[in-house]
Biopython code that builds the backbone (N, CA, C, O; Angstrom):
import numpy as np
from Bio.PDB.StructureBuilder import StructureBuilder

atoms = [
    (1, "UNK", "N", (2.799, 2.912, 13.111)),
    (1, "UNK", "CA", (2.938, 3.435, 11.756)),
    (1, "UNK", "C", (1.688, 4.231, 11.397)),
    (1, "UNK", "O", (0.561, 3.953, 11.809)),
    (2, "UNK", "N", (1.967, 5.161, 10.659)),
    (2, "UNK", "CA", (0.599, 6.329, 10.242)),
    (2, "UNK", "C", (0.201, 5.517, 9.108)),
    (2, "UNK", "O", (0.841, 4.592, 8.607)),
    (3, "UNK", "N", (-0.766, 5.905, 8.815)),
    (3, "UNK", "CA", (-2.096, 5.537, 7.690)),
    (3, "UNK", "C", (-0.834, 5.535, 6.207)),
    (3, "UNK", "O", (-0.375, 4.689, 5.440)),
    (4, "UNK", "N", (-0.713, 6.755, 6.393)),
    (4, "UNK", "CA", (0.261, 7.354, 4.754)),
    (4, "UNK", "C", (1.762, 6.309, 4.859)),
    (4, "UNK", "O", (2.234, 5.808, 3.838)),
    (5, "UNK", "N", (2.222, 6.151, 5.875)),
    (5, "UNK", "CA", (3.197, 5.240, 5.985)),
    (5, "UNK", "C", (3.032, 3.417, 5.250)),
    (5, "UNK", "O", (3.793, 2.767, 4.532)),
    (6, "UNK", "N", (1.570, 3.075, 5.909)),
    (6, "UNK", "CA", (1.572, 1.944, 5.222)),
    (6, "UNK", "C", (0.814, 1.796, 4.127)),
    (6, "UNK", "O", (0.597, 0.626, 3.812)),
    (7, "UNK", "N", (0.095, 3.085, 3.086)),
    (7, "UNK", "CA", (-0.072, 3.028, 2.180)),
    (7, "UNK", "C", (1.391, 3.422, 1.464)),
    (7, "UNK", "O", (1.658, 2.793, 0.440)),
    (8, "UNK", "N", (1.962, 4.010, 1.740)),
    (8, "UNK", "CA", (3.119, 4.210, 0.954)),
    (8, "UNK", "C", (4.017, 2.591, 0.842)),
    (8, "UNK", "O", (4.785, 2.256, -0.061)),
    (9, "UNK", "N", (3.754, 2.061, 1.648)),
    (9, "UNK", "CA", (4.856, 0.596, 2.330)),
    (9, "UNK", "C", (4.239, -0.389, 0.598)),
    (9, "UNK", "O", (4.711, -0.655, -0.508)),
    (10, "UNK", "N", (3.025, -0.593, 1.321)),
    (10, "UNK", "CA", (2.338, -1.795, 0.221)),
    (10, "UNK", "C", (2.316, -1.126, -0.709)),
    (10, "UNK", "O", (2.393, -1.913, -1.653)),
    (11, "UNK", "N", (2.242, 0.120, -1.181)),
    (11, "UNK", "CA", (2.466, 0.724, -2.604)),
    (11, "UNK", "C", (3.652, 0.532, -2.878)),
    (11, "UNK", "O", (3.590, 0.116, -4.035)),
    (12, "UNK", "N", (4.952, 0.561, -2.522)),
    (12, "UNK", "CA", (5.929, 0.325, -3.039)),
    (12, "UNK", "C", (6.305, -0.898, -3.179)),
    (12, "UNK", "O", (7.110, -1.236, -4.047)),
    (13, "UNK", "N", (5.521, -2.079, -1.955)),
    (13, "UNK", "CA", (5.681, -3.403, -2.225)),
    (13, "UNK", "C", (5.109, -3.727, -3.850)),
    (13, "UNK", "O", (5.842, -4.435, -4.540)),
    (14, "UNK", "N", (4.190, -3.366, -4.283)),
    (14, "UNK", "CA", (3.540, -3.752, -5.227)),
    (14, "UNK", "C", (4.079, -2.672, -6.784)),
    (14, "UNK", "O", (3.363, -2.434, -7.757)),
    (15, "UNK", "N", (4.975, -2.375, -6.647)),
    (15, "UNK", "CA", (6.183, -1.728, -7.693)),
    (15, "UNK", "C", (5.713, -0.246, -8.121)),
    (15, "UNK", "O", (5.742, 0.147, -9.287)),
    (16, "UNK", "N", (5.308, 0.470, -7.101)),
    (16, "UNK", "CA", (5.160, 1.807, -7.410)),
    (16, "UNK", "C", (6.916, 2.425, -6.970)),
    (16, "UNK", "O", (7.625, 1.884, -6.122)),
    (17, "UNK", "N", (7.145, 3.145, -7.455)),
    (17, "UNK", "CA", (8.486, 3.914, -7.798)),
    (17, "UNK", "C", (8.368, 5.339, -6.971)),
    (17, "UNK", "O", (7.328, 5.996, -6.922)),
    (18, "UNK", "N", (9.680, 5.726, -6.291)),
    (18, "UNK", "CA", (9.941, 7.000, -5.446)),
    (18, "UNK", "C", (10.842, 7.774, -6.265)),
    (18, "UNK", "O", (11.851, 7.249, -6.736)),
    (19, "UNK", "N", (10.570, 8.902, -6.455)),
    (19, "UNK", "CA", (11.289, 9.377, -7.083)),
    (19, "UNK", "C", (11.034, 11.025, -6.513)),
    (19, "UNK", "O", (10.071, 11.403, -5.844)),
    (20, "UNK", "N", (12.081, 11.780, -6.945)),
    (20, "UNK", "CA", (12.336, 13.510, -6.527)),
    (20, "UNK", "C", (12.132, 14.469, -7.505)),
    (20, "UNK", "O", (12.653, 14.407, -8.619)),
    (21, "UNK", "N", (11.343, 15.416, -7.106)),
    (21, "UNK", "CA", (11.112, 16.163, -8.693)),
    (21, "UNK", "C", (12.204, 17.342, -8.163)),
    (21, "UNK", "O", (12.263, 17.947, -7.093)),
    (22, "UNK", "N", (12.770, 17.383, -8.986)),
    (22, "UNK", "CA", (14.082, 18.478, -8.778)),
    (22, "UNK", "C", (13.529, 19.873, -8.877)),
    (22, "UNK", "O", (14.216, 20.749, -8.351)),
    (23, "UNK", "N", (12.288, 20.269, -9.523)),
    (23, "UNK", "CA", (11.203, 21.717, -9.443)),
    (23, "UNK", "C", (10.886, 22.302, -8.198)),
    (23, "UNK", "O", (11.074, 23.456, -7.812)),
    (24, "UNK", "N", (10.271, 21.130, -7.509)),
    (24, "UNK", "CA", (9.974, 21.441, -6.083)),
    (24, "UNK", "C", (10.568, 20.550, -4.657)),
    (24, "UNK", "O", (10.300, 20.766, -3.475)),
    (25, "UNK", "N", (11.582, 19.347, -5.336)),
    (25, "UNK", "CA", (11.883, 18.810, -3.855)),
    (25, "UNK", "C", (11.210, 18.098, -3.427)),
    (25, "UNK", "O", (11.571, 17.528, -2.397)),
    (26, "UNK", "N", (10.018, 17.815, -3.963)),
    (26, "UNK", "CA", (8.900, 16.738, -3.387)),
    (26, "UNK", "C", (9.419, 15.621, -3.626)),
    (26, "UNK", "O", (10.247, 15.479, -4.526)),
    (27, "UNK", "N", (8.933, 14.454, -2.701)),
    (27, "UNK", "CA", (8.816, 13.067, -3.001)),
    (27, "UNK", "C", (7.829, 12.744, -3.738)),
    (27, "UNK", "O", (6.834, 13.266, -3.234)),
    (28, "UNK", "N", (7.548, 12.164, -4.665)),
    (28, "UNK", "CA", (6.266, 11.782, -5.182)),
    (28, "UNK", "C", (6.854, 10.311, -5.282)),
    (28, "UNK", "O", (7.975, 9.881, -5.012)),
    (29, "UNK", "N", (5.687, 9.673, -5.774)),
    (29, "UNK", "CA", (5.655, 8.069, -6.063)),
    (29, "UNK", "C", (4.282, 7.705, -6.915)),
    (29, "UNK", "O", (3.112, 8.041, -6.734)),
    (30, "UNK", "N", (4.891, 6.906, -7.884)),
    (30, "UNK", "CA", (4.176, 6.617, -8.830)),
    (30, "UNK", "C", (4.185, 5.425, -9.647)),
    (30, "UNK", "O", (4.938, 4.495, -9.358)),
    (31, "UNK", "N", (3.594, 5.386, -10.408)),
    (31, "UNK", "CA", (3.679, 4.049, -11.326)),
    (31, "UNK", "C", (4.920, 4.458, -12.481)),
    (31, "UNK", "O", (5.643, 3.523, -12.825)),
    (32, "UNK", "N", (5.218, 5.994, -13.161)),
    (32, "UNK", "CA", (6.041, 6.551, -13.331)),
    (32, "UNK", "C", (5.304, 7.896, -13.657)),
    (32, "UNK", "O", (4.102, 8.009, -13.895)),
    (33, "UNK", "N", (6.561, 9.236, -13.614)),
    (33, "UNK", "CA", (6.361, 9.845, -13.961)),
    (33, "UNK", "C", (5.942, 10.870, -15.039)),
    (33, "UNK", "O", (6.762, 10.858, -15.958)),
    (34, "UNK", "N", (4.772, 11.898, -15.265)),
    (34, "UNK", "CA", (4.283, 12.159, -16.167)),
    (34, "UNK", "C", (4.827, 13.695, -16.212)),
    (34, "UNK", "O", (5.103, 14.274, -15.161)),
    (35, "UNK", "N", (5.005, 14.489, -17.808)),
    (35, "UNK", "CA", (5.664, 15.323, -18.124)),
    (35, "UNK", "C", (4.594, 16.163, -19.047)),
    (35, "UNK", "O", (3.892, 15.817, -19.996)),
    (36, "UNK", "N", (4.843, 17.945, -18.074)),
    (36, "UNK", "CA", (3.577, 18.671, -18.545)),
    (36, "UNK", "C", (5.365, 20.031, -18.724)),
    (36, "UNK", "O", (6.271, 20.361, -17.958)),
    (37, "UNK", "N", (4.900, 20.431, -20.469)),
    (37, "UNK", "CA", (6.412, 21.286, -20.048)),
    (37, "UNK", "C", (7.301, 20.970, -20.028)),
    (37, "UNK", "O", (7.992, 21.986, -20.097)),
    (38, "UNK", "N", (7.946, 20.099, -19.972)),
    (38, "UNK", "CA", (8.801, 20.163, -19.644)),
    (38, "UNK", "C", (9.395, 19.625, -18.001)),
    (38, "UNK", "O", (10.401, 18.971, -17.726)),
    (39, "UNK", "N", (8.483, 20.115, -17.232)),
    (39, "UNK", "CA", (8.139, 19.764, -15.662)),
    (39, "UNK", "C", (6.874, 18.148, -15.632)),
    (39, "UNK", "O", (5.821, 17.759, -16.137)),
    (40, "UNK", "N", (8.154, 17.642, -14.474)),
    (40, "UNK", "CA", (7.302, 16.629, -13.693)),
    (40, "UNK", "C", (5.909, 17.313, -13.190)),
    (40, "UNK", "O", (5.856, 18.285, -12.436)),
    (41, "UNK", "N", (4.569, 16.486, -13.858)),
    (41, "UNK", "CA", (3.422, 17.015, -12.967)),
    (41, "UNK", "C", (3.007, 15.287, -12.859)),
    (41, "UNK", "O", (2.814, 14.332, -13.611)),
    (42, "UNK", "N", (3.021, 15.630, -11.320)),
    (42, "UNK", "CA", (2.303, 14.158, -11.034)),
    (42, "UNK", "C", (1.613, 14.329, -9.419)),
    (42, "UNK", "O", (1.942, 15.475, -9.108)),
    (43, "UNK", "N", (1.017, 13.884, -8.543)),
    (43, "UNK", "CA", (0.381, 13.681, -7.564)),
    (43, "UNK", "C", (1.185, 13.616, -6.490)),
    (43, "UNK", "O", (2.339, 13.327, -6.806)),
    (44, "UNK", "N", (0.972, 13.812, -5.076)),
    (44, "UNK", "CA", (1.508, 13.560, -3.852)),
    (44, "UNK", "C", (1.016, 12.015, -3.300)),
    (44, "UNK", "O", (-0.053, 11.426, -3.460)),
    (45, "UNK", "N", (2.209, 11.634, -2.613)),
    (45, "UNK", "CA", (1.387, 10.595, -2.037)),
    (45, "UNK", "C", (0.238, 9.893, -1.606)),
    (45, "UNK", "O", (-0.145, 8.731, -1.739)),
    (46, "UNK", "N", (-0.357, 11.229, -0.880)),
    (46, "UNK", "CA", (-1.542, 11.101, -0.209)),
    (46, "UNK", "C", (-2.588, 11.387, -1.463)),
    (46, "UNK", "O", (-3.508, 10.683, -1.046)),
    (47, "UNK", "N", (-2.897, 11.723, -2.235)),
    (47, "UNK", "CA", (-3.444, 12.003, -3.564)),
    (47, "UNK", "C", (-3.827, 11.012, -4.711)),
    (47, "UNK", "O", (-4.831, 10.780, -5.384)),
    (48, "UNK", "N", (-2.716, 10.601, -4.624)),
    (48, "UNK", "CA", (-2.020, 9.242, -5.843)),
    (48, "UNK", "C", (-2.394, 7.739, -5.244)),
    (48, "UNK", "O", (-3.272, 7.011, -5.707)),
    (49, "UNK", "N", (-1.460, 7.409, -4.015)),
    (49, "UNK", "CA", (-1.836, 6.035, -3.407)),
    (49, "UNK", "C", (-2.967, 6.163, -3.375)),
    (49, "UNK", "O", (-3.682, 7.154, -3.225)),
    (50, "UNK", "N", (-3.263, 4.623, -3.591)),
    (50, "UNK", "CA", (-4.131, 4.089, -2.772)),
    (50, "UNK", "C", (-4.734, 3.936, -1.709)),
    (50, "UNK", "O", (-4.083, 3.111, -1.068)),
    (51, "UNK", "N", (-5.864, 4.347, -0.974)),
    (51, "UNK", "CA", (-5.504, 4.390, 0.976)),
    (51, "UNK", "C", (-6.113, 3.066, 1.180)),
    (51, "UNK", "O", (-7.313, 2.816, 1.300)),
    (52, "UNK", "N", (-4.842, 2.031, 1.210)),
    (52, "UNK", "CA", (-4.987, 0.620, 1.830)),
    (52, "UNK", "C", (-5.640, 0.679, 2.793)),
    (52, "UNK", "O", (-6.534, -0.158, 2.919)),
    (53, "UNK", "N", (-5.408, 1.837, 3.981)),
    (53, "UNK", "CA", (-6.239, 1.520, 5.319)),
    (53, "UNK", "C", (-7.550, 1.564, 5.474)),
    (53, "UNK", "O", (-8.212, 0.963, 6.321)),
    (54, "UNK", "N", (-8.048, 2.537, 4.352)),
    (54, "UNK", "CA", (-9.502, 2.809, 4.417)),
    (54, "UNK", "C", (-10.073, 2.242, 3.261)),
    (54, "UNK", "O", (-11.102, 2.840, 2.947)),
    (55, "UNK", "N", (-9.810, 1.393, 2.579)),
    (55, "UNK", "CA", (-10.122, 1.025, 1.407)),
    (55, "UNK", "C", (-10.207, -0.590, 1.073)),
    (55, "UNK", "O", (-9.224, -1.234, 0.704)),
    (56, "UNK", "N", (-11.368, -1.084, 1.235)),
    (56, "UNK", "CA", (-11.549, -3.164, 1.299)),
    (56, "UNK", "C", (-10.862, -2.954, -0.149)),
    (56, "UNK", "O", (-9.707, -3.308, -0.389)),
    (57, "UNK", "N", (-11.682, -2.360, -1.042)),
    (57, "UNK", "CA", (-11.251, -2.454, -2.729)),
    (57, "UNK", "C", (-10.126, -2.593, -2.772)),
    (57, "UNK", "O", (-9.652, -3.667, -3.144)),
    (58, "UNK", "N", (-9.112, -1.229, -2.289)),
    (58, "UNK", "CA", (-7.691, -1.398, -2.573)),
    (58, "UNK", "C", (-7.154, -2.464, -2.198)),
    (58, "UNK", "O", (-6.580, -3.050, -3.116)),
    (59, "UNK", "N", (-7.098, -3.068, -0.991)),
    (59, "UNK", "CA", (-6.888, -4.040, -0.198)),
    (59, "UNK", "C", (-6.905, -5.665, -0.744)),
    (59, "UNK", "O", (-6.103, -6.590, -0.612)),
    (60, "UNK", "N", (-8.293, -5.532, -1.458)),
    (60, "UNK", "CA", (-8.574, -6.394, -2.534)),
    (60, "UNK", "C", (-7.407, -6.927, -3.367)),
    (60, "UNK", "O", (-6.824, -8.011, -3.410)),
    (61, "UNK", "N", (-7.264, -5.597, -4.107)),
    (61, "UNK", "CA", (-6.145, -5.545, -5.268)),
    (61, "UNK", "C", (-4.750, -6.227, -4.898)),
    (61, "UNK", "O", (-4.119, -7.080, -5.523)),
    (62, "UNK", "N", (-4.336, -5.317, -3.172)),
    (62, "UNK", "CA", (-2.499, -5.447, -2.767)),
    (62, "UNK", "C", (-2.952, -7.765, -2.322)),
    (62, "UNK", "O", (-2.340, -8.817, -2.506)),
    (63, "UNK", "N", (-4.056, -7.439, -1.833)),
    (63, "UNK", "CA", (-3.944, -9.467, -1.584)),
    (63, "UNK", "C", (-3.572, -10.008, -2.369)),
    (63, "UNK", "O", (-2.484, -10.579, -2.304)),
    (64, "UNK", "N", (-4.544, -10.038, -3.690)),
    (64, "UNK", "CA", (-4.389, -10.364, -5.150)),
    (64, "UNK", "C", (-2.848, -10.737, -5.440)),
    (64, "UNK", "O", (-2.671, -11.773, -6.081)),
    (65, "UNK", "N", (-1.648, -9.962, -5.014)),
    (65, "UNK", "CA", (-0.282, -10.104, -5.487)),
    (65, "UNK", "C", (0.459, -11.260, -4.731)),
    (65, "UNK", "O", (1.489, -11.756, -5.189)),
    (66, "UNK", "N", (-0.382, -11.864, -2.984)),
    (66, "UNK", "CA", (0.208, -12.588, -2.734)),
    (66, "UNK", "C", (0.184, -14.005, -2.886)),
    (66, "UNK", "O", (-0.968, -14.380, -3.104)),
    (67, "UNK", "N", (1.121, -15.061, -2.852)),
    (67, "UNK", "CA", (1.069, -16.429, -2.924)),
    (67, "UNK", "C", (0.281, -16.877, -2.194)),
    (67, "UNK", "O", (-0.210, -16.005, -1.478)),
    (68, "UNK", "N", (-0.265, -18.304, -1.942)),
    (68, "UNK", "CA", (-0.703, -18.714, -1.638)),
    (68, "UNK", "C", (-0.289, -19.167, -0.042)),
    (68, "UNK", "O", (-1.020, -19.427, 0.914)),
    (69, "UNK", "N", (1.398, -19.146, -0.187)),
    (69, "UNK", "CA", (1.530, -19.444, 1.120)),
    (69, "UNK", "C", (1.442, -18.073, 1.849)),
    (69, "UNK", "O", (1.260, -18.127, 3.066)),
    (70, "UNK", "N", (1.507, -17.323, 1.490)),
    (70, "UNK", "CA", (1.426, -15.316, 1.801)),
    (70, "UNK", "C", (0.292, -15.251, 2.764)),
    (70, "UNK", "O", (0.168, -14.894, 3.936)),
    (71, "UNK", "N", (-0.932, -15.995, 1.314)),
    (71, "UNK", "CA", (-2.308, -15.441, 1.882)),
    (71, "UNK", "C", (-2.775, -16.163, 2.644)),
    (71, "UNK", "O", (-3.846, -15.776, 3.111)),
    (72, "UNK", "N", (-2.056, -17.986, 3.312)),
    (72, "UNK", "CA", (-2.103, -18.339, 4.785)),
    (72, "UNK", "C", (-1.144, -17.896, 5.691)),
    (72, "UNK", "O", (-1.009, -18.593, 6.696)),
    (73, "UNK", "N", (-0.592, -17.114, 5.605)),
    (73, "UNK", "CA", (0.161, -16.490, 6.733)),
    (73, "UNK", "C", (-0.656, -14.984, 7.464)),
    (73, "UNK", "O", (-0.767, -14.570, 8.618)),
    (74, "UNK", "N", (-1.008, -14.602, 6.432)),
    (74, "UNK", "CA", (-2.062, -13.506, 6.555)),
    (74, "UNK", "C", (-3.202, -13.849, 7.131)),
    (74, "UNK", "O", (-3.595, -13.080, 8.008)),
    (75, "UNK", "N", (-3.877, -14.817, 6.885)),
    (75, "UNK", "CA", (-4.920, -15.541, 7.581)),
    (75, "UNK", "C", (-4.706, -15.906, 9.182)),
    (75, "UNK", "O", (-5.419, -15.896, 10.185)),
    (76, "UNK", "N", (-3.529, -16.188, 8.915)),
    (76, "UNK", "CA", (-2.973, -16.770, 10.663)),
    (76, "UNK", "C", (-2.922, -15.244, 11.271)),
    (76, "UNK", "O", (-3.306, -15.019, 12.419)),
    (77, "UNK", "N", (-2.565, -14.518, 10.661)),
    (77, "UNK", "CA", (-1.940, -13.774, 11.962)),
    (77, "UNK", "C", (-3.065, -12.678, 12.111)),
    (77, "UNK", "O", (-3.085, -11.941, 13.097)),
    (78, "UNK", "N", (-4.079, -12.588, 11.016)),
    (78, "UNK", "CA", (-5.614, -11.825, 11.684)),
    (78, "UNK", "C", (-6.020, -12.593, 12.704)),
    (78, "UNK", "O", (-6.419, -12.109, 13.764)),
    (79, "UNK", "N", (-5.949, -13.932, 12.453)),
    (79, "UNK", "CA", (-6.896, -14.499, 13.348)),
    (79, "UNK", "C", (-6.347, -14.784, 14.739)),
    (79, "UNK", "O", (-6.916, -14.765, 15.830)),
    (80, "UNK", "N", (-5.052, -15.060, 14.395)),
    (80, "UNK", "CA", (-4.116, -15.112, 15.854)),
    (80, "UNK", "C", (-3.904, -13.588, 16.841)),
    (80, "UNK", "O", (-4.234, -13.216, 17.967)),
    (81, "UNK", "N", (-3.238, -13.077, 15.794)),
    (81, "UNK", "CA", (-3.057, -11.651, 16.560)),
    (81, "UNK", "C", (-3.931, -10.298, 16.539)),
    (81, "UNK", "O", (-3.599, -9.254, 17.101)),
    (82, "UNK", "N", (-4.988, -10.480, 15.866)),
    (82, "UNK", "CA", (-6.527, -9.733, 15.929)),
    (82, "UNK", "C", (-7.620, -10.354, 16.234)),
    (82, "UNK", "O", (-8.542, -9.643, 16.634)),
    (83, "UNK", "N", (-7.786, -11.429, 16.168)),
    (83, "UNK", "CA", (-8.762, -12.223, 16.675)),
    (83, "UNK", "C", (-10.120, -12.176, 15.177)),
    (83, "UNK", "O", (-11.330, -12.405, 15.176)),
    (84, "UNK", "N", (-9.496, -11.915, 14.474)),
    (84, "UNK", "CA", (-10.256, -11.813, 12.971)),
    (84, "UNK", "C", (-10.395, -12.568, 12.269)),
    (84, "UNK", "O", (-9.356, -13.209, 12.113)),
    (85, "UNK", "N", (-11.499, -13.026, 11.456)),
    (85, "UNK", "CA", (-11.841, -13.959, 10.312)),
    (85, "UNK", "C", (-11.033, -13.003, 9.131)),
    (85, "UNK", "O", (-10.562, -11.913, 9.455)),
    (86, "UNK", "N", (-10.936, -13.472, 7.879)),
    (86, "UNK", "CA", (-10.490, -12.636, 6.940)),
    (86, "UNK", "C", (-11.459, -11.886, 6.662)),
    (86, "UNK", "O", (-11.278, -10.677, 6.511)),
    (87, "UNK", "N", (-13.015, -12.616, 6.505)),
    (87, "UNK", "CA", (-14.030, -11.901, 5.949)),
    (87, "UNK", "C", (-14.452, -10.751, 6.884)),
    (87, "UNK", "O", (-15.296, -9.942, 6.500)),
    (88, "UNK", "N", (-13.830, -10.651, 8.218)),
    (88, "UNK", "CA", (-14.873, -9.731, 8.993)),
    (88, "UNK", "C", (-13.565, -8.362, 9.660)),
    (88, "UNK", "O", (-13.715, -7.508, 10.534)),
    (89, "UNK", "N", (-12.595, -8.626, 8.955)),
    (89, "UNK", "CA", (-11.316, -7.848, 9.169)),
    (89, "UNK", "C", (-11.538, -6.551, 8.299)),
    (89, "UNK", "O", (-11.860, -6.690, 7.119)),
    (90, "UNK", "N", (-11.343, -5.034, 8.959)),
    (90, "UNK", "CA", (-11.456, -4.080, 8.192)),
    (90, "UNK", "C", (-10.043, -3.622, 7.292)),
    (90, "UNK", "O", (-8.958, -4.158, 7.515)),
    (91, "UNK", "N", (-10.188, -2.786, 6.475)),
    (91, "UNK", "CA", (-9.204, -2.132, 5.960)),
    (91, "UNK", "C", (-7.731, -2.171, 6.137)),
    (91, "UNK", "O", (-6.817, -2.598, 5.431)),
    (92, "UNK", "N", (-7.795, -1.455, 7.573)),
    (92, "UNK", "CA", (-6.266, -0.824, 8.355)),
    (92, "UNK", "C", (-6.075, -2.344, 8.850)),
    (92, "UNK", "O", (-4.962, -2.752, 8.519)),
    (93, "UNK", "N", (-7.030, -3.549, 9.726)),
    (93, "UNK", "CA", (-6.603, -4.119, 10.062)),
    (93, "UNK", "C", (-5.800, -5.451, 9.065)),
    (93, "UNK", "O", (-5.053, -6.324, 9.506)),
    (94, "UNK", "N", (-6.103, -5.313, 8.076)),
    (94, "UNK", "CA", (-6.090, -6.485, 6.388)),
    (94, "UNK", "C", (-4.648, -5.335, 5.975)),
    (94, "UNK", "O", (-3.611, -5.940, 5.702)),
    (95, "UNK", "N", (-4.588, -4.157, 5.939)),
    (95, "UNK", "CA", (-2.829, -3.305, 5.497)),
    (95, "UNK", "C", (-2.045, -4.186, 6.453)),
    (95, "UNK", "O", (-1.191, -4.958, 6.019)),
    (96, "UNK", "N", (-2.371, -4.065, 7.988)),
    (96, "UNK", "CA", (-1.476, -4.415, 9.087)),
    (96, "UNK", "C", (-0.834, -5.554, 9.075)),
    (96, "UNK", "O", (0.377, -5.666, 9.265)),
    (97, "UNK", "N", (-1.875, -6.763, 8.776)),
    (97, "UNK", "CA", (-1.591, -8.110, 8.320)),
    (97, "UNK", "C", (-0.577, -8.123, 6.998)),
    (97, "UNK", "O", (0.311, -8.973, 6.928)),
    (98, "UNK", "N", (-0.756, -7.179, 6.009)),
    (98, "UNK", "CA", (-0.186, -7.663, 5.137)),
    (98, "UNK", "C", (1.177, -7.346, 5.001)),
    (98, "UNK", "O", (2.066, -7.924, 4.376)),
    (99, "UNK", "N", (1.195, -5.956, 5.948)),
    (99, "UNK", "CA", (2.512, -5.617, 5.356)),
    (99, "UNK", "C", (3.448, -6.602, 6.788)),
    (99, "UNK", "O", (4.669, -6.558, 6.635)),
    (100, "UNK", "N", (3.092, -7.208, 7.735)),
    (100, "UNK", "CA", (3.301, -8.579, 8.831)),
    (100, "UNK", "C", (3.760, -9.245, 7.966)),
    (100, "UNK", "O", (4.950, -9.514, 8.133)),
    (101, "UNK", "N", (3.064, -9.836, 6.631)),
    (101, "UNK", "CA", (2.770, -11.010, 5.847)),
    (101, "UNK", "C", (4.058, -11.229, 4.850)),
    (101, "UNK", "O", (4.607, -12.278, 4.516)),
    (102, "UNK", "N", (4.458, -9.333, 4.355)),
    (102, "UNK", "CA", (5.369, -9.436, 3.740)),
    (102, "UNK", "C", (7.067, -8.675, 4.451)),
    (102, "UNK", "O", (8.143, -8.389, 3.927)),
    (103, "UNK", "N", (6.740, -8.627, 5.285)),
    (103, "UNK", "CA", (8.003, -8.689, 6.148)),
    (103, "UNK", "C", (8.420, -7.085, 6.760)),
    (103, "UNK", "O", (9.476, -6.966, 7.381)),
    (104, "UNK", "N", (7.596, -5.983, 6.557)),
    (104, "UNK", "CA", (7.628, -4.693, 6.735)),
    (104, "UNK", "C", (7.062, -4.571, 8.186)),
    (104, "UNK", "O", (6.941, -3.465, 8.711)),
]
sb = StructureBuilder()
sb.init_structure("model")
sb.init_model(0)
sb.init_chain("A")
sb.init_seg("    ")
for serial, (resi, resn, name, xyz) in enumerate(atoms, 1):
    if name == "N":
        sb.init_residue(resn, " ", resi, " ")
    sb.init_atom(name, np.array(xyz, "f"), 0.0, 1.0, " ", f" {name:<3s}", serial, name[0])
structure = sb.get_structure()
């Protein structure tokens, strides 16, 4: 999976919205859409998300949403299938786990 793939994944896990601007055909995704004109003006994916992979902060935030039994399953499978502590796990490898964690 690409970088933009699993920021888009856990962004939508965590209730960001896909939607089509009928102006240009784009996909955008958002928390919702904002109106300049008349016209949808809002951000591209890559712009807007969050980049879970490169980002502890963001990463921070998408953990934050899971249960408790979530965030030992996540624990198991850095440490099982990366060989990672939670604390010493980067970015992309803490997206990878999570979106494992939540079934993507």
């Amino acid at each position: 999976m690409t970088d933009q793939k699993i920021n888009k994944a856990i962004a939508k896990y965590l209730g960001w919205k896909e939607f089509s601007s009928f102006s240009d055909c784009k996909q955008i995704i958002g928390k919702r859409p904002s109106f300049h004109n008349g016209k949808i003006v809002s951000y591209t994916v890559d712009q807007y998300v969050p980049n879970y992979c490169r980002d502890l902060n963001a990463m921070h935030e998408a953990e934050n949403s899971l249960t408790t039994s979530q965030m030992t399953t996540m624990s198991q499978y850095l440490y099982r299938r990366l060989g990672m502590l939670w604390g010493f796990a980067t970015a992309s490898q803490r997206a990878e786990a999570f979106l494992r964690t939540i079934g993507k």
